[in-house]
C-alpha positions in Angstrom: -3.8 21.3 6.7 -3.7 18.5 4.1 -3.2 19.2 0.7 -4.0 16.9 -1.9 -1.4 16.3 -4.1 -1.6 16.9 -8.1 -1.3 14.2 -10.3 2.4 13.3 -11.1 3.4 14.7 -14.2 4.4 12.5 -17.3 7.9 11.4 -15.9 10.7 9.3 -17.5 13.6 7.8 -15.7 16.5 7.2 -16.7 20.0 5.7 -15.6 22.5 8.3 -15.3 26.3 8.6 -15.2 26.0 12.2 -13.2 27.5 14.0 -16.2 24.6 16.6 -17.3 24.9 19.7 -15.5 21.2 20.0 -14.3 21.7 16.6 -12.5 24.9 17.9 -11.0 23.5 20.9 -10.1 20.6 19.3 -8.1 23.1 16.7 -6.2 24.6 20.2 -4.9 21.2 21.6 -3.5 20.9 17.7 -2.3 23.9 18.0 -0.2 23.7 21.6 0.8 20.4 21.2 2.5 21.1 17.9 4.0 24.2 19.8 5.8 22.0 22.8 6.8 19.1 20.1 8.2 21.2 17.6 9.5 23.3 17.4 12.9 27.1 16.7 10.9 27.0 13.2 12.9 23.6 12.2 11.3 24.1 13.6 8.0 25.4 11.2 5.7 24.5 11.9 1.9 26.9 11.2 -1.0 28.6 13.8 -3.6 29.2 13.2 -7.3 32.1 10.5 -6.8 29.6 8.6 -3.8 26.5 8.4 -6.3 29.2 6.7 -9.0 29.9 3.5 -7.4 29.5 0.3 -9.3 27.0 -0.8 -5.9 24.4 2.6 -6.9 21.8 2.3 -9.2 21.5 6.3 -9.6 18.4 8.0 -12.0 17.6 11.1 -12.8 14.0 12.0 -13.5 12.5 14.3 -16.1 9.7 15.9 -17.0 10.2 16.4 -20.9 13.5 18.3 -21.0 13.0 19.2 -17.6 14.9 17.3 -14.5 12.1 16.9 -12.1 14.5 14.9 -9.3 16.7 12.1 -8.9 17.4 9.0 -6.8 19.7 6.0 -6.2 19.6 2.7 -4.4 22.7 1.2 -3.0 23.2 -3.1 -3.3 24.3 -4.0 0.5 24.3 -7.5 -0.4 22.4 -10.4 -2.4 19.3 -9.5 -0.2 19.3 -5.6 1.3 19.7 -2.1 -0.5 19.6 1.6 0.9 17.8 4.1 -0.3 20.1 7.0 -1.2 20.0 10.7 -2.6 16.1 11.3 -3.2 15.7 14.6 -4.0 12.4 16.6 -5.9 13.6 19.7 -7.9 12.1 23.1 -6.2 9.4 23.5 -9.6 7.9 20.3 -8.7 7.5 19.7 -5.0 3.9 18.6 -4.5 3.1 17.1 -8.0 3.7 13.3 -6.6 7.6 13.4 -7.9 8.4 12.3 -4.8 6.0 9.2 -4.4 7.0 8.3 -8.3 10.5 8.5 -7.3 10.3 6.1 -4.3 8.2 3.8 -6.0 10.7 3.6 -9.1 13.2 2.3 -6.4 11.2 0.0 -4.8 10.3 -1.4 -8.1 13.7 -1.9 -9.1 14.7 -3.4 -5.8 12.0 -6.0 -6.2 13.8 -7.0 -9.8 17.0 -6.8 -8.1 15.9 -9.6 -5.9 16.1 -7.5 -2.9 14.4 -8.9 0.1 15.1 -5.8 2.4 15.2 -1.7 2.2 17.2 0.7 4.1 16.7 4.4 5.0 19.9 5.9 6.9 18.2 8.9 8.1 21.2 8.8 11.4 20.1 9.8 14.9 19.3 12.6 17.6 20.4 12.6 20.9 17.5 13.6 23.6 
Protein backbone atom coordinates (compact mmCIF):
# COMPACT_ATOMS: atom_id res chain seq x y z
CA UNK A 1 0.00 0.00 0.00
CA UNK A 2 1.15 3.64 -0.85
CA UNK A 3 0.53 6.31 1.36
CA UNK A 4 0.65 9.73 0.38
CA UNK A 5 2.55 11.69 2.38
CA UNK A 6 1.37 14.97 4.30
CA UNK A 7 2.59 18.16 3.48
CA UNK A 8 5.94 18.92 5.44
CA UNK A 9 5.31 21.00 8.23
CA UNK A 10 6.75 24.59 8.53
CA UNK A 11 10.47 23.48 9.31
CA UNK A 12 13.58 25.64 10.11
CA UNK A 13 17.08 24.45 10.03
CA UNK A 14 19.52 25.33 11.75
CA UNK A 15 23.50 24.68 12.28
CA UNK A 16 24.01 23.04 15.44
CA UNK A 17 26.93 22.45 17.88
CA UNK A 18 25.08 19.08 19.35
CA UNK A 19 24.68 20.87 22.71
CA UNK A 20 20.70 20.89 23.35
CA UNK A 21 19.50 17.88 24.91
CA UNK A 22 16.68 17.02 22.41
CA UNK A 23 19.27 16.91 19.65
CA UNK A 24 21.50 14.71 21.79
CA UNK A 25 18.84 12.70 22.70
CA UNK A 26 17.76 11.88 19.04
CA UNK A 27 21.67 11.14 17.94
CA UNK A 28 21.14 8.30 20.77
CA UNK A 29 17.93 6.69 19.14
CA UNK A 30 20.03 7.44 15.73
CA UNK A 31 22.81 5.15 16.85
CA UNK A 32 20.79 2.64 18.77
CA UNK A 33 18.68 1.66 15.93
CA UNK A 34 21.45 1.72 13.41
CA UNK A 35 23.15 -1.02 15.87
CA UNK A 36 19.98 -3.05 16.21
CA UNK A 37 19.33 -2.84 12.05
CA UNK A 38 22.70 -3.11 10.98
CA UNK A 39 25.21 -6.22 10.75
CA UNK A 40 28.27 -4.44 13.25
CA UNK A 41 30.54 -4.63 9.94
CA UNK A 42 28.07 -2.48 7.96
CA UNK A 43 27.02 -0.15 10.55
CA UNK A 44 28.99 2.80 10.57
CA UNK A 45 27.00 5.96 12.11
CA UNK A 46 28.86 8.62 14.19
CA UNK A 47 28.14 9.58 18.08
CA UNK A 48 28.27 13.16 19.53
CA UNK A 49 32.19 13.61 19.18
CA UNK A 50 31.89 12.04 15.20
CA UNK A 51 29.02 14.65 14.23
CA UNK A 52 31.58 17.55 15.74
CA UNK A 53 34.32 17.54 13.26
CA UNK A 54 35.35 20.60 11.56
CA UNK A 55 34.63 18.34 7.94
CA UNK A 56 30.50 17.98 9.17
CA UNK A 57 28.04 20.32 8.38
CA UNK A 58 25.50 19.01 11.12
CA UNK A 59 21.61 20.61 11.50
CA UNK A 60 19.06 19.98 13.47
CA UNK A 61 15.48 20.54 12.30
CA UNK A 62 12.48 21.97 14.07
CA UNK A 63 9.16 22.34 13.88
CA UNK A 64 8.51 25.53 16.17
CA UNK A 65 10.11 24.46 19.46
CA UNK A 66 9.85 21.11 18.38
CA UNK A 67 13.05 19.00 16.99
CA UNK A 68 11.48 17.31 14.03
CA UNK A 69 15.12 15.49 12.84
CA UNK A 70 18.52 16.18 12.07
CA UNK A 71 21.28 15.64 9.42
CA UNK A 72 24.88 16.27 8.45
CA UNK A 73 27.03 16.16 5.39
CA UNK A 74 30.66 15.26 5.67
CA UNK A 75 33.38 17.35 3.03
CA UNK A 76 35.52 14.34 1.51
CA UNK A 77 37.31 16.67 -0.57
CA UNK A 78 37.07 19.91 -2.88
CA UNK A 79 34.53 17.82 -4.98
CA UNK A 80 32.64 14.79 -2.87
CA UNK A 81 30.58 14.76 0.52
CA UNK A 82 28.72 11.86 2.41
CA UNK A 83 25.60 12.01 3.59
CA UNK A 84 25.71 11.28 7.38
CA UNK A 85 23.19 10.91 10.49
CA UNK A 86 19.66 11.46 8.85
CA UNK A 87 17.29 10.84 11.21
CA UNK A 88 13.13 11.95 11.41
CA UNK A 89 11.97 12.15 15.17
CA UNK A 90 9.23 9.31 15.90
CA UNK A 91 6.13 12.32 16.01
CA UNK A 92 6.94 13.17 12.54
CA UNK A 93 7.67 10.11 10.38
CA UNK A 94 5.46 10.58 7.22
CA UNK A 95 4.99 14.42 7.20
CA UNK A 96 7.93 14.78 4.29
CA UNK A 97 10.70 15.50 7.19
CA UNK A 98 12.59 13.15 5.63
CA UNK A 99 12.53 14.48 1.91
CA UNK A 100 13.02 18.24 3.49
CA UNK A 101 15.91 16.89 5.26
CA UNK A 102 17.68 15.33 2.20
CA UNK A 103 16.94 18.11 0.09
CA UNK A 104 18.44 20.67 2.71
CA UNK A 105 21.70 18.65 2.20
CA UNK A 106 21.69 18.42 -1.28
CA UNK A 107 21.12 22.06 -1.43
CA UNK A 108 23.96 22.87 0.69
CA UNK A 109 26.24 20.55 -1.19
CA UNK A 110 25.51 22.31 -4.38
CA UNK A 111 26.77 25.79 -2.57
CA UNK A 112 29.57 23.89 -1.19
CA UNK A 113 30.71 23.28 -4.75
CA UNK A 114 30.28 19.68 -4.43
CA UNK A 115 30.26 17.73 -7.62
CA UNK A 116 29.56 14.31 -6.02
CA UNK A 117 27.29 12.59 -2.93
CA UNK A 118 27.97 9.64 -0.92
CA UNK A 119 25.70 7.28 1.01
CA UNK A 120 27.75 4.61 3.12
CA UNK A 121 24.96 2.32 3.71
CA UNK A 122 28.03 -0.82 4.09
CA UNK A 123 27.33 -4.23 2.70
CA UNK A 124 25.65 -7.88 3.12
CA UNK A 125 27.21 -10.94 2.40
CA UNK A 126 24.84 -13.50 0.23
Amino acid sequence: MVRALSPSPALRFELDDLSRQPVRDLVARHLAGMHAQSPPESCHPLALDGLKVASIHFWSVWSGSTLAGMGALRRIDAGNGEIKSMRVADAFLGQGVGRAILEHILSEARAMGLAALWLETGSVDG
